[in-house]
N, CA, C and O atoms as a MOPAC input file, in Angstrom:
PM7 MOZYME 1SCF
protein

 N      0.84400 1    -1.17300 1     0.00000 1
 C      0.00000 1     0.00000 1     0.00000 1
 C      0.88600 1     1.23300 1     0.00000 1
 O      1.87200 1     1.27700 1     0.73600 1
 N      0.52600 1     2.34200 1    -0.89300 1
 C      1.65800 1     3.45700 1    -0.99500 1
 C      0.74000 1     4.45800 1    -0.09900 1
 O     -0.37500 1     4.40000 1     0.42000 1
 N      1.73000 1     5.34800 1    -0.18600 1
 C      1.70300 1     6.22700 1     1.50200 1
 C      0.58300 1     7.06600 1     0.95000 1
 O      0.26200 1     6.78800 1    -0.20600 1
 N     -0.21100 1     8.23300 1     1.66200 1
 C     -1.19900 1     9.03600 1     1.68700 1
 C     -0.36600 1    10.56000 1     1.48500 1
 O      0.57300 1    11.06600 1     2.09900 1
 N     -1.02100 1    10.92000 1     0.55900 1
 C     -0.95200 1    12.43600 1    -0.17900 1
 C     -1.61700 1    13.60100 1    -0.42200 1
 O     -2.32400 1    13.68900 1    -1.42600 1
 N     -1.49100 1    14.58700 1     0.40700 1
 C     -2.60300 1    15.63900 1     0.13700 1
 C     -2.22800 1    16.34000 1    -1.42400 1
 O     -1.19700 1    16.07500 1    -2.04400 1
 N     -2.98200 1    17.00300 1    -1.75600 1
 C     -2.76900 1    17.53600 1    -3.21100 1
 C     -3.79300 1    18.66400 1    -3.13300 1
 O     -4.95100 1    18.57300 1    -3.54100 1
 N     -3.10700 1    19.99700 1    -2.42700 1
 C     -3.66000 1    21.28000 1    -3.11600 1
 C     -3.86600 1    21.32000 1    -4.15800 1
 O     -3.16500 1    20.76200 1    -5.00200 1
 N     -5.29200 1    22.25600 1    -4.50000 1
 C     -5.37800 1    22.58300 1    -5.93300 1
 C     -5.90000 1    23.86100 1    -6.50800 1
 O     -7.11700 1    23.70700 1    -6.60500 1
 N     -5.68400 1    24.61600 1    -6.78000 1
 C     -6.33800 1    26.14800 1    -6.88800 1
 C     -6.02900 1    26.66900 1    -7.95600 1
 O     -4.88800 1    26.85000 1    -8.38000 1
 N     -7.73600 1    27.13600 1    -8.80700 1
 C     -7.54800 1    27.08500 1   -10.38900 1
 C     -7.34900 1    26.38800 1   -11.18400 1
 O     -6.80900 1    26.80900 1   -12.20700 1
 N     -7.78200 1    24.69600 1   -11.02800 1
 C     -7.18100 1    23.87600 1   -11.25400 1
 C     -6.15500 1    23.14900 1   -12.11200 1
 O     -6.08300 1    22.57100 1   -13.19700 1
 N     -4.95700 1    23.66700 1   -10.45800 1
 C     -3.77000 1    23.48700 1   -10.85300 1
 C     -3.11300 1    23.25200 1    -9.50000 1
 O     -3.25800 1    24.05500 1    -8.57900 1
 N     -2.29400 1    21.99400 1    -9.37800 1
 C     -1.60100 1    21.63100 1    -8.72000 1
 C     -0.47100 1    22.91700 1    -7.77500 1
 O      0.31100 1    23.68900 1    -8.33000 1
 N     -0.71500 1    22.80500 1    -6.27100 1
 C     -0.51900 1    24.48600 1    -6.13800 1
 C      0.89900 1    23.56100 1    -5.32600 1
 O      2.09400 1    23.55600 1    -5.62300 1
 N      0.09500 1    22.78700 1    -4.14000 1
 C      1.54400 1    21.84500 1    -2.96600 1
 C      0.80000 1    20.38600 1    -2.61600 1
 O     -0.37900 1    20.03800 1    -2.67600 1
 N      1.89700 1    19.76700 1    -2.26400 1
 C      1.06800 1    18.49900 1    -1.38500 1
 C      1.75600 1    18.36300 1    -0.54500 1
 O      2.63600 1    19.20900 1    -0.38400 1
 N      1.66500 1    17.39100 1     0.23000 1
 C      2.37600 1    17.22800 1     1.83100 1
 C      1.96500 1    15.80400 1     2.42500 1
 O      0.76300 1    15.61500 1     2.24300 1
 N      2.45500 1    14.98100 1     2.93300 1
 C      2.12000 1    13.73300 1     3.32600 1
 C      0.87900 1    13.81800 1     4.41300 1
 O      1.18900 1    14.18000 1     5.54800 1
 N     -0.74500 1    13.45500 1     4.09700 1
 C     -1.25300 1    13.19600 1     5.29000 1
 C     -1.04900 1    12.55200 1     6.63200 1
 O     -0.92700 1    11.34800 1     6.85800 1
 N     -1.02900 1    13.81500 1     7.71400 1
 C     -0.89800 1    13.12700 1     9.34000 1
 C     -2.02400 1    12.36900 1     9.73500 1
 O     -1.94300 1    11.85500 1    10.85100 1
 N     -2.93700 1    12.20200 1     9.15700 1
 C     -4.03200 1    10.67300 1     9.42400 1
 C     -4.10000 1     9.67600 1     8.59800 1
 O     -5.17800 1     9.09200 1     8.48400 1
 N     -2.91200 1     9.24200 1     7.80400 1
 C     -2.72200 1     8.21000 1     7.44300 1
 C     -1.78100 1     6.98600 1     8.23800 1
 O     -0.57400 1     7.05200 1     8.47400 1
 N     -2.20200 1     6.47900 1     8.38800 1
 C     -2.00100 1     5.32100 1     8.97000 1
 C     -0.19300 1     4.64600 1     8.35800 1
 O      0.81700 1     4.41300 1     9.02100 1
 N     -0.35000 1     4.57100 1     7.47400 1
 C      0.66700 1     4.26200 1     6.14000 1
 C      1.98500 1     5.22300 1     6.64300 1
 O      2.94000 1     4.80200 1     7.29700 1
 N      1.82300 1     6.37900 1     6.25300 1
 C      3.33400 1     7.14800 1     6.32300 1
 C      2.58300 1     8.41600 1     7.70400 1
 O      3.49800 1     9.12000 1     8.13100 1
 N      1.76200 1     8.61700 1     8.10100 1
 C      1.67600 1     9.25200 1     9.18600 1
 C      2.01400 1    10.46800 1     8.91400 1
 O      2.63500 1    10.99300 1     9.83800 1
 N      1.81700 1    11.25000 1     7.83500 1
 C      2.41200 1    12.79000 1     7.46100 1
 C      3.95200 1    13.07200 1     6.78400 1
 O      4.45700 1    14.08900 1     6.31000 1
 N      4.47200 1    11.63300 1     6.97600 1
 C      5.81800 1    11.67900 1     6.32300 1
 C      5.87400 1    11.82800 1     4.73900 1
 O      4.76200 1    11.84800 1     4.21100 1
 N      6.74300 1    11.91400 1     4.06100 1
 C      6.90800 1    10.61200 1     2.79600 1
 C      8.43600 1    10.75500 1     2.75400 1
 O      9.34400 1    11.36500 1     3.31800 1
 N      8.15400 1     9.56200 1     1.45500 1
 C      9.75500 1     9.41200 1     1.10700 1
 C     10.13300 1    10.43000 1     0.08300 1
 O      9.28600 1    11.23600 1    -0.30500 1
 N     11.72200 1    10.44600 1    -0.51800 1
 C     11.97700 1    11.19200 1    -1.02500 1
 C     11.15800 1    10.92800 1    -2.96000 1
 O     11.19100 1    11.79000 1    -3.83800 1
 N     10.72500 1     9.95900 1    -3.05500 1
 C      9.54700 1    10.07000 1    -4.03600 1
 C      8.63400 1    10.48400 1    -3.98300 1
 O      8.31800 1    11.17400 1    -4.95200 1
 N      7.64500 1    10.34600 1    -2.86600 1
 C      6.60600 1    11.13600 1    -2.38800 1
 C      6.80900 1    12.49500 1    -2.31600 1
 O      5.77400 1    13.10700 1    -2.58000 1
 N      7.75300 1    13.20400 1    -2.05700 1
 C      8.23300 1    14.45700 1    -1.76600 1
 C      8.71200 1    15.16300 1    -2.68700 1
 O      9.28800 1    16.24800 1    -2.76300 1
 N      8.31200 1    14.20700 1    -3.52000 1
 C      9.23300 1    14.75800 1    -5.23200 1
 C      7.82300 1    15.03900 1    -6.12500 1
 O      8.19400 1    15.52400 1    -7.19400 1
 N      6.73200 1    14.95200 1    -6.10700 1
 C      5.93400 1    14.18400 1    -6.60800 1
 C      5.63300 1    15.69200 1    -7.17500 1
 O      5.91200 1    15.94300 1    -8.34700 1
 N      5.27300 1    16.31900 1    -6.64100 1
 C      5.03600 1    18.03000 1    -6.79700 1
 C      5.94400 1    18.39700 1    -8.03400 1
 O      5.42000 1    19.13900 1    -8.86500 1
 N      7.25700 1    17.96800 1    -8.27100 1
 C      8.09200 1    18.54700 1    -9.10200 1
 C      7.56200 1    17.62700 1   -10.59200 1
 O      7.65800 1    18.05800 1   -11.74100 1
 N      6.98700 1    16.24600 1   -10.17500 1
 C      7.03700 1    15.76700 1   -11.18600 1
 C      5.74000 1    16.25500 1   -12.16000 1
 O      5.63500 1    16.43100 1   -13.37400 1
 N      4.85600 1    16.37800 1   -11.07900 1
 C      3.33000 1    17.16200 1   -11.87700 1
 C      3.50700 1    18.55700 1   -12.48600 1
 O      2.99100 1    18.84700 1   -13.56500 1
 N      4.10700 1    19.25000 1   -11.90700 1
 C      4.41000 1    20.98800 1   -12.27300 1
 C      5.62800 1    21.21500 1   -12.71200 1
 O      6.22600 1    22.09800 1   -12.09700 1
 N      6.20600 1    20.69200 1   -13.60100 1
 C      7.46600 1    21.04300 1   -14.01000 1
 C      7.26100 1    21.40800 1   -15.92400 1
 O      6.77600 1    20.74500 1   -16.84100 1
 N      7.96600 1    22.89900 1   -15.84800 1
 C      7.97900 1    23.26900 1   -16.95700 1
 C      8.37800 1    22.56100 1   -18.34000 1
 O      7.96000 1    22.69200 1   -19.49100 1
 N      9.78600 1    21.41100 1   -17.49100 1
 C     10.59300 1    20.74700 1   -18.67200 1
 C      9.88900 1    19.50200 1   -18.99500 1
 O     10.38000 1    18.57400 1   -19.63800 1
 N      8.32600 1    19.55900 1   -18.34900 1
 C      7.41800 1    18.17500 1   -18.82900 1
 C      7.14200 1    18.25100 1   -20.00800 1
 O      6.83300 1    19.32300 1   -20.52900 1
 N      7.22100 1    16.73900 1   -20.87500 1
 C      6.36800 1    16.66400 1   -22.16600 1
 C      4.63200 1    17.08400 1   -22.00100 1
 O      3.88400 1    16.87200 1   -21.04700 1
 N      4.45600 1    17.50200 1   -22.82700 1
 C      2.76500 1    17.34800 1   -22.77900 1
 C      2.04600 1    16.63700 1   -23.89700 1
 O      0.82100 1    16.51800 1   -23.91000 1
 N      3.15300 1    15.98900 1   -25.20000 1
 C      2.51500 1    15.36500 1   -26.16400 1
 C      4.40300 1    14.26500 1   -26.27300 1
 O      5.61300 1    14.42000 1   -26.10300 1
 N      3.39400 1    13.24900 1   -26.66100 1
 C      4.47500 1    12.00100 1   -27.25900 1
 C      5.68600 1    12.72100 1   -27.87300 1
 O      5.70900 1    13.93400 1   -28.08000 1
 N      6.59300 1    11.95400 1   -28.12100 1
 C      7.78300 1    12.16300 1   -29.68200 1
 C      7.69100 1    11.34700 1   -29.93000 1
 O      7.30300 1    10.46400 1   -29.16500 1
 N      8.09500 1    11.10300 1   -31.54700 1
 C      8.16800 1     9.86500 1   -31.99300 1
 C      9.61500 1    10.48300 1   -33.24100 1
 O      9.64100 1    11.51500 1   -33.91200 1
 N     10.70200 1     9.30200 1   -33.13400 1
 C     11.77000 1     9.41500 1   -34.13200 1
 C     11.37700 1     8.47600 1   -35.12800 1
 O     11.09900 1     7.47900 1   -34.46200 1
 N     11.20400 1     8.22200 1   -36.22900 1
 C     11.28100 1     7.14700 1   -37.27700 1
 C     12.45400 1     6.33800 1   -37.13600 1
 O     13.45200 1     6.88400 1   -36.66500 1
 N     12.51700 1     4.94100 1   -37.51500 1
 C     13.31900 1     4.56700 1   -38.02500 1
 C     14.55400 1     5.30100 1   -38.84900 1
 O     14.26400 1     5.80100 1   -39.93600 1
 N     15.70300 1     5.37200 1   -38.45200 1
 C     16.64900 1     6.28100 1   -39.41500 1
 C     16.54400 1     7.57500 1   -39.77000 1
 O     17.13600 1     8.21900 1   -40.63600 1
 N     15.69700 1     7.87900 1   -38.97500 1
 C     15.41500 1     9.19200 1   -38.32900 1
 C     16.71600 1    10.01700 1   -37.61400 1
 O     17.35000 1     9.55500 1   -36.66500 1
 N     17.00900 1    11.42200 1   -38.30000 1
 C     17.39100 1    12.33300 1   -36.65600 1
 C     16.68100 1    12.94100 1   -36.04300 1
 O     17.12500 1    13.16600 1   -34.91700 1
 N     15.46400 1    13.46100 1   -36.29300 1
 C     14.73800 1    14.25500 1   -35.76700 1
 C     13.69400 1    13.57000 1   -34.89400 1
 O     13.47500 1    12.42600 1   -35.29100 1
 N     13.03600 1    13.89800 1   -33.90300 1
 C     12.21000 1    13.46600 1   -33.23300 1
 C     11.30700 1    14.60900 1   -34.05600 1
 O     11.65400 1    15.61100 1   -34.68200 1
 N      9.56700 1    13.82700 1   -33.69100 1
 C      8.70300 1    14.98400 1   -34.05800 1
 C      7.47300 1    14.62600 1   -33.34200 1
 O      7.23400 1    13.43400 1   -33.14800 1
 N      6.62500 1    15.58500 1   -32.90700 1
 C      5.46200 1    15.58700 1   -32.05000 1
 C      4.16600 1    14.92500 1   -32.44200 1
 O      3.58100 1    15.51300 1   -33.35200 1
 N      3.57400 1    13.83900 1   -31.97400 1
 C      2.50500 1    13.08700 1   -32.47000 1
 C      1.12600 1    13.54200 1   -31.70100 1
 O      1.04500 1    14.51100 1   -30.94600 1
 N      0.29300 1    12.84300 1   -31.96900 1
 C     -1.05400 1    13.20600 1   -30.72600 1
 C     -0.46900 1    11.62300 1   -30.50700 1
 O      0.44800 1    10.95700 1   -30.98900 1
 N     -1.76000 1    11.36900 1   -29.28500 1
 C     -1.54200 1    10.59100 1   -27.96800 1
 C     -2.44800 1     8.84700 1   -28.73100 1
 O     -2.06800 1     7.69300 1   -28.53600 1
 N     -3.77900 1     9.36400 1   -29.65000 1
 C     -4.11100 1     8.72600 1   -29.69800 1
 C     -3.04400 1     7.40500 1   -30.96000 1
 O     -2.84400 1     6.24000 1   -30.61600 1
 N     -2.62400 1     7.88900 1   -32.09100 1
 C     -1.24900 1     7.69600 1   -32.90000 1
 C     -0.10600 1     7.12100 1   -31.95300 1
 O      0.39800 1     6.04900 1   -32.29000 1
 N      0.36400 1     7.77800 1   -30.74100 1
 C      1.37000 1     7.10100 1   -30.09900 1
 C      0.77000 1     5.47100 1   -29.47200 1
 O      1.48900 1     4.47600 1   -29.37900 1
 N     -0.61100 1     5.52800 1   -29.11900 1
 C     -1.03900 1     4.63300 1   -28.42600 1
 C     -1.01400 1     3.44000 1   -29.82000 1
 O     -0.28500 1     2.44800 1   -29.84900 1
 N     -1.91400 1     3.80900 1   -30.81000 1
 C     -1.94500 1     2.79000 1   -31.91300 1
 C     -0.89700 1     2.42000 1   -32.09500 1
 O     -0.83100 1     1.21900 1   -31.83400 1
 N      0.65700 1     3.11000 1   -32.65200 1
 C      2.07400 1     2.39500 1   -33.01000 1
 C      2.50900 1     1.60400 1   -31.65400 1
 O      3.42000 1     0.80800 1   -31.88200 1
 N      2.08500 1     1.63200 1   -30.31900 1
 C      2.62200 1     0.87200 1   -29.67700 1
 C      2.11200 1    -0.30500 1   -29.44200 1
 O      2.69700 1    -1.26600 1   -28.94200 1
 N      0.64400 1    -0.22400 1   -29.92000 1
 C     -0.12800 1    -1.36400 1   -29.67200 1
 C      0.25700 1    -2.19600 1   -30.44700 1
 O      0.14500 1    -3.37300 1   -30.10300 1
 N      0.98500 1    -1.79700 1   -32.08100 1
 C      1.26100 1    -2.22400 1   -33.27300 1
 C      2.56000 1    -3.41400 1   -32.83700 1
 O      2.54800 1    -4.63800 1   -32.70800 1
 N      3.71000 1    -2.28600 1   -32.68600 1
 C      4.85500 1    -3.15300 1   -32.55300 1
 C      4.88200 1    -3.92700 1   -31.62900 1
 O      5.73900 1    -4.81000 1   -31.65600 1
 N      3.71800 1    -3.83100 1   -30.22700 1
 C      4.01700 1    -4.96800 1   -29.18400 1
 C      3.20800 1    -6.48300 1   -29.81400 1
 O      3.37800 1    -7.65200 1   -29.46800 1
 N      2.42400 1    -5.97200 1   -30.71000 1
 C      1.28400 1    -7.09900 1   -30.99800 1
 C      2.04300 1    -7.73900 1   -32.10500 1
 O      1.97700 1    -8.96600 1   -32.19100 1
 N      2.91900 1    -6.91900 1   -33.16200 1
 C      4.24500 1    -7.89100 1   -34.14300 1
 C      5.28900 1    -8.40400 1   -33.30800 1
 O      5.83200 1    -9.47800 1   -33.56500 1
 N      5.52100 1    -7.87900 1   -32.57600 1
 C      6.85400 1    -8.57500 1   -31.65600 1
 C      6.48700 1    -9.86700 1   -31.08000 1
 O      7.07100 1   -10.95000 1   -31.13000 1
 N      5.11900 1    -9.43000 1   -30.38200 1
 C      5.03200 1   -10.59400 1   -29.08300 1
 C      4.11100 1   -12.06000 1   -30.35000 1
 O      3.87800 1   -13.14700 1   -29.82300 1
 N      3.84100 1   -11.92200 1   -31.39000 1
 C      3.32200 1   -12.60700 1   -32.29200 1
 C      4.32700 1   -13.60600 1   -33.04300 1
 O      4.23500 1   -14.78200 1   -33.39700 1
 N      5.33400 1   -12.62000 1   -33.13200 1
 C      6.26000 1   -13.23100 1   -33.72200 1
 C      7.54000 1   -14.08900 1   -32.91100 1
 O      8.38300 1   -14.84000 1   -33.40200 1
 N      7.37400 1   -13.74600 1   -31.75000 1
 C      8.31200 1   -14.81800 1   -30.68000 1
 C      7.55000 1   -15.56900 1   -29.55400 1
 O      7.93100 1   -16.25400 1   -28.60500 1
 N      6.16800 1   -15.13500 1   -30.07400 1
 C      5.49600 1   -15.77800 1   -28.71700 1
 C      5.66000 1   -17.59200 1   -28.55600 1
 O      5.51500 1   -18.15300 1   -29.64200 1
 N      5.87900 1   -18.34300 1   -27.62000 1
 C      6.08800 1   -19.42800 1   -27.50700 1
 C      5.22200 1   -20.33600 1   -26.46700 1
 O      5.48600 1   -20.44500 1   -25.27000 1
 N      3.93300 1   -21.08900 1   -27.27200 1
 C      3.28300 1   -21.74600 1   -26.38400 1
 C      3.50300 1   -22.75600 1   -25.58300 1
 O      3.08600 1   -22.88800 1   -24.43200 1
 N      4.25000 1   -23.56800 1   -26.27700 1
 C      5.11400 1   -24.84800 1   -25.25800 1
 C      7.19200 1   -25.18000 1   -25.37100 1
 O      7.84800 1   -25.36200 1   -26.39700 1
 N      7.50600 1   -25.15800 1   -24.45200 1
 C      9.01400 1   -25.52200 1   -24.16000 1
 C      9.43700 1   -26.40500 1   -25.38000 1
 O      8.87000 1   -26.42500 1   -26.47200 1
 N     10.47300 1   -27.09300 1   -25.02600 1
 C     10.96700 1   -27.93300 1   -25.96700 1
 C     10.56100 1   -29.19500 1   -25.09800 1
 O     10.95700 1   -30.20400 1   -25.68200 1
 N      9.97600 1   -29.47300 1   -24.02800 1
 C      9.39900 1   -30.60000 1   -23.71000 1
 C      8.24300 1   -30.82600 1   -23.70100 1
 O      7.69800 1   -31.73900 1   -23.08000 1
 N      7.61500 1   -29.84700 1   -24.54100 1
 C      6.06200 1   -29.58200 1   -24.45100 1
 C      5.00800 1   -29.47800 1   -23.50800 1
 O      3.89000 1   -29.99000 1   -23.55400 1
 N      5.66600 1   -28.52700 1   -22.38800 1
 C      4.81700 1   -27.99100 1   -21.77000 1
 C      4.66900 1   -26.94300 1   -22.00900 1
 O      5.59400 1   -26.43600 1   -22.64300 1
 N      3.61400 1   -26.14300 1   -21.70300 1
 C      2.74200 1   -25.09100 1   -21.76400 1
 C      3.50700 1   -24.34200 1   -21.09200 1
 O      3.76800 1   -24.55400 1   -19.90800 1
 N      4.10600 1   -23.06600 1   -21.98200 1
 C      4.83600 1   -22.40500 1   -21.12400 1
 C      4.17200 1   -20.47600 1   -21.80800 1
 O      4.60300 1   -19.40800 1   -21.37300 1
 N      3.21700 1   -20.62000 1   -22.78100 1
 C      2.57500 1   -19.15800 1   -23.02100 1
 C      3.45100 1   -18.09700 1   -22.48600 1
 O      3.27300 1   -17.41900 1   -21.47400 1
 N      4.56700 1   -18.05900 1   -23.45300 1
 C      5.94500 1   -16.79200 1   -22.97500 1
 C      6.21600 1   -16.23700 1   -24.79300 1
 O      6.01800 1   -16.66300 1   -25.93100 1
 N      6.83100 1   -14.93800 1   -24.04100 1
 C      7.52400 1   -14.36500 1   -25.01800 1
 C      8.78400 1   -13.63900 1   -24.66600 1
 O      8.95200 1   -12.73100 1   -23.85200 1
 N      9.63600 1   -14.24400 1   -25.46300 1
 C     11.27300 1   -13.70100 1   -25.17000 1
 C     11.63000 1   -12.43500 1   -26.06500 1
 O     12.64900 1   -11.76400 1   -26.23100 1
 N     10.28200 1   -12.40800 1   -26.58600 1
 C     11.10500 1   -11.33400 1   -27.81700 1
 C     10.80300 1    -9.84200 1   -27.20900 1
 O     10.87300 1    -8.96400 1   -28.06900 1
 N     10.51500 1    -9.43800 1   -26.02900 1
 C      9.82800 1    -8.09800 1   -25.54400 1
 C     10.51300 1    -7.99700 1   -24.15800 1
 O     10.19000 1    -8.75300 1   -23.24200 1
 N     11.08100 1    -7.42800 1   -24.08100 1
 C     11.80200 1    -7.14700 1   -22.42900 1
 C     10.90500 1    -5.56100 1   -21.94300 1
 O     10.31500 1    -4.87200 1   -22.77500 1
 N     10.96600 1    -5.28100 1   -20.71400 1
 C     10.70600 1    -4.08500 1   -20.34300 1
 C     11.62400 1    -3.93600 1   -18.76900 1
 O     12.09900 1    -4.69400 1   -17.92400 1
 N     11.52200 1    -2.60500 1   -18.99700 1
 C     12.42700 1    -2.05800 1   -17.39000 1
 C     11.51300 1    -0.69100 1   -16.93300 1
 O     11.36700 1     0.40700 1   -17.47000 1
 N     11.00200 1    -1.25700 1   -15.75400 1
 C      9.91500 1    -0.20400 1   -15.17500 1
 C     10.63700 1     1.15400 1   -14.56900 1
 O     11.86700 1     1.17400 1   -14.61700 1
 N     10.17200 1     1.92200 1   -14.18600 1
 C     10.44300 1     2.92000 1   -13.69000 1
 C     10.80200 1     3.42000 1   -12.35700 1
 O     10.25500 1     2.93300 1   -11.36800 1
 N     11.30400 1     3.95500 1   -12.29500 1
 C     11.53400 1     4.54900 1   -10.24800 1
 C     10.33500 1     5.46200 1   -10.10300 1
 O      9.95200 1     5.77700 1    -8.97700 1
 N      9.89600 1     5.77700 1   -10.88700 1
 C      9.17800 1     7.21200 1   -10.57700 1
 C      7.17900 1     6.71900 1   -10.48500 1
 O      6.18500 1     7.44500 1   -10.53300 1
 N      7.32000 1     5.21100 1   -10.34300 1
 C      5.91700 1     4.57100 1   -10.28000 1
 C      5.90400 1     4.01400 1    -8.81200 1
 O      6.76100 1     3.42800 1    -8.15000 1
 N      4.90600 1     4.32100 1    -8.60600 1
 C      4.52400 1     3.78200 1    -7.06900 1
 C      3.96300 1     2.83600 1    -7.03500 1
 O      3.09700 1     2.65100 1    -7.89100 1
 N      4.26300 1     1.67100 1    -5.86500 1
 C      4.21200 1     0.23500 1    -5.45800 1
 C      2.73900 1    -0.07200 1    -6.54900 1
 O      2.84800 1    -0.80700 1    -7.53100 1
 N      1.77800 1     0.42400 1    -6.28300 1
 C      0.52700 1    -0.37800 1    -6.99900 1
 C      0.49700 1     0.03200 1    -8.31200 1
 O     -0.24400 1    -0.70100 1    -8.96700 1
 N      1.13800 1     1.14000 1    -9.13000 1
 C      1.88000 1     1.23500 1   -10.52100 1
 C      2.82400 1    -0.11600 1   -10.96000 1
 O      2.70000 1    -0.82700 1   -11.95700 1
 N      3.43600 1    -0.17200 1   -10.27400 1
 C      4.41700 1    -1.65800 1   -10.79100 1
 C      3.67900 1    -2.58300 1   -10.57900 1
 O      3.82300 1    -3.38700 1   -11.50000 1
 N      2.55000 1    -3.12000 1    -9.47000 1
 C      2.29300 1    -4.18900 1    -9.56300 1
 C      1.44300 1    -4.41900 1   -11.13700 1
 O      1.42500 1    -5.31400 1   -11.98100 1
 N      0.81300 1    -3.13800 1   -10.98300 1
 C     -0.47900 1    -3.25000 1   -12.21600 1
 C      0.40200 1    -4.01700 1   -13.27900 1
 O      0.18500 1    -5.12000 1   -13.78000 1
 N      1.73200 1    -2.91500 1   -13.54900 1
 C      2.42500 1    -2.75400 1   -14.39100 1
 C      2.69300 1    -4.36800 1   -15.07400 1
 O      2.36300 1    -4.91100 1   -16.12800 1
 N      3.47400 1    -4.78300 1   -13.85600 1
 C      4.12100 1    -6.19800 1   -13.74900 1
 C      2.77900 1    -7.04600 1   -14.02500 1
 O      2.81500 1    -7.50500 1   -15.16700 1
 N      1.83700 1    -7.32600 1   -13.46400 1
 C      0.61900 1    -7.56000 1   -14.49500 1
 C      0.17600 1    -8.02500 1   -15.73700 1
 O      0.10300 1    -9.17100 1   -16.18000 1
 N     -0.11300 1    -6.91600 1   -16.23200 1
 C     -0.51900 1    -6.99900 1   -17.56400 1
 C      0.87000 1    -7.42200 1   -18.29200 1
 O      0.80800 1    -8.11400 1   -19.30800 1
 N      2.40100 1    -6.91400 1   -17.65700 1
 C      3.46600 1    -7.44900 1   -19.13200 1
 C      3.29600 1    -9.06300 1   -18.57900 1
 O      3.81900 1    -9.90400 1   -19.31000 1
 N      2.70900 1    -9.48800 1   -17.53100 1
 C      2.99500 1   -11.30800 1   -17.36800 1
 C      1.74600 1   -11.53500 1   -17.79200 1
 O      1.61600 1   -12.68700 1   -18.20600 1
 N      0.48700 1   -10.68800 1   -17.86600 1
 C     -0.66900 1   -11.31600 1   -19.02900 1
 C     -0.45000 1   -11.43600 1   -20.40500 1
 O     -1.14500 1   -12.03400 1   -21.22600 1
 N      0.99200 1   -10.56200 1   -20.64300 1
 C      1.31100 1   -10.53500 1   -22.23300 1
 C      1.84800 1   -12.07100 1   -22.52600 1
 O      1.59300 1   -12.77500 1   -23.50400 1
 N      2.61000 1   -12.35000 1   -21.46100 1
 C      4.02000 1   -13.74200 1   -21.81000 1
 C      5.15300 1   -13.19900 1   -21.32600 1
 O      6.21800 1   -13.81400 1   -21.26600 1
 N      4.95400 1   -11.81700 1   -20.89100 1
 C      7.18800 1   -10.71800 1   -21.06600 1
 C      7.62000 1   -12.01500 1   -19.71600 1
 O      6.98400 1   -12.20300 1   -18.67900 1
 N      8.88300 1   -12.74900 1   -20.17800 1
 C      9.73600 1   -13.63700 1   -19.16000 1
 C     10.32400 1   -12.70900 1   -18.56200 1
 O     10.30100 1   -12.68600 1   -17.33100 1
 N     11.23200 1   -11.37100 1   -19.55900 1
 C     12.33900 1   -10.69500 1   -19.03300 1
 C     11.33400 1    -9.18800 1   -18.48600 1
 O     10.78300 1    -8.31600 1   -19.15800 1
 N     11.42700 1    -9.40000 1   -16.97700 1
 C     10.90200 1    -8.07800 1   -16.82500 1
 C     11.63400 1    -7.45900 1   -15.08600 1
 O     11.54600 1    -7.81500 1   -13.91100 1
 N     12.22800 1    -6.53500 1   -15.75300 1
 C     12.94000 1    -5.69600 1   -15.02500 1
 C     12.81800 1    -4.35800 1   -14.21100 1
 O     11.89400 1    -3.72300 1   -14.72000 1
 N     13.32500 1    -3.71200 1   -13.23200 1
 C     13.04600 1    -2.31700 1   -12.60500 1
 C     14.39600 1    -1.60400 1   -12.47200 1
 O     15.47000 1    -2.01600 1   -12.03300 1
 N     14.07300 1    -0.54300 1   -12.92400 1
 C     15.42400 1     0.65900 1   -12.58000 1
 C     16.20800 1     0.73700 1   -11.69500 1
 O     17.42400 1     0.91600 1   -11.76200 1
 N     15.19800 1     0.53400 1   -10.33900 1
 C     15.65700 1     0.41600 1    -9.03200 1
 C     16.68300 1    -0.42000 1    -8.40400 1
 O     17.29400 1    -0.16800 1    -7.36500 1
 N     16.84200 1    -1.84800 1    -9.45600 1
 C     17.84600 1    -2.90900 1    -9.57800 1
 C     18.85600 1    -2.66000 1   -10.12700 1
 O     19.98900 1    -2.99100 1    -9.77700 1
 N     18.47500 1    -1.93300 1   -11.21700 1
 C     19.85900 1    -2.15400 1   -12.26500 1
 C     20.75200 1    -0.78200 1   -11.91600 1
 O     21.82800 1    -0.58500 1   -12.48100 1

């Protein structure tokens, strides 16, 4: 369970937050992620739309959201199609795919990764990794 967060808002727009003192969880504390969390919502140097580079591309260039979502749905659904592997070499049922790795993020909180971790082991992903390790 991740810790409890107040979240001012005025004009709606993220103004401060501060760890709730009636949470049970972190008791008004947080960690230095929790405490960061403010910088990560209100920060000028945030994207607000995808990039996407082409293939052999130098340039990156700005897509809408719904386009970024379709090309990713694209290449995970050719990748994981094309290495997906229903049984071992002893023929058991092993519904995996080696051909898709992922490495999660630091900046996702405990029930973000679990979701996360989730759905890539509803995909088949064997290789699945966190920042926080490596």
């Amino acid at each position: 369970m991740g810790c409890s967060i107040i979240v001012s808002v005025r004009d709606g727009k993220v103004v401060n937050t501060e760890g709730d003192p009636d949470s049970p969880i972190n008791k008004g504390s947080l960690c230095s992620k929790g405490g960061s969390i403010y910088q990560m919502a209100v920060n000028e140097n945030r994207l607000g739309k995808p990039l996407y580079r082409a293939p052999f591309a130098t340039a990156w260039k700005e897509v809408e959201w719904e386009w970024a979502f379709e090309k990713i749905a694209e290449n995970v659904k050719k990748s994981r199609d094309a290495s997906f592997q229903k049984t071992n070499s002893k023929g058991e049922l092993v519904n995996r795919t080696e051909g898709i790795a992922s490495v999660g993020s630091a900046a996702m909180d405990l029930e973000e990764c679990f979701t996360y971790q989730k759905f890539l082991r509803g995909l088949g992903l064997v290789y699945i990794e966190h920042q926080a390790r490596i």
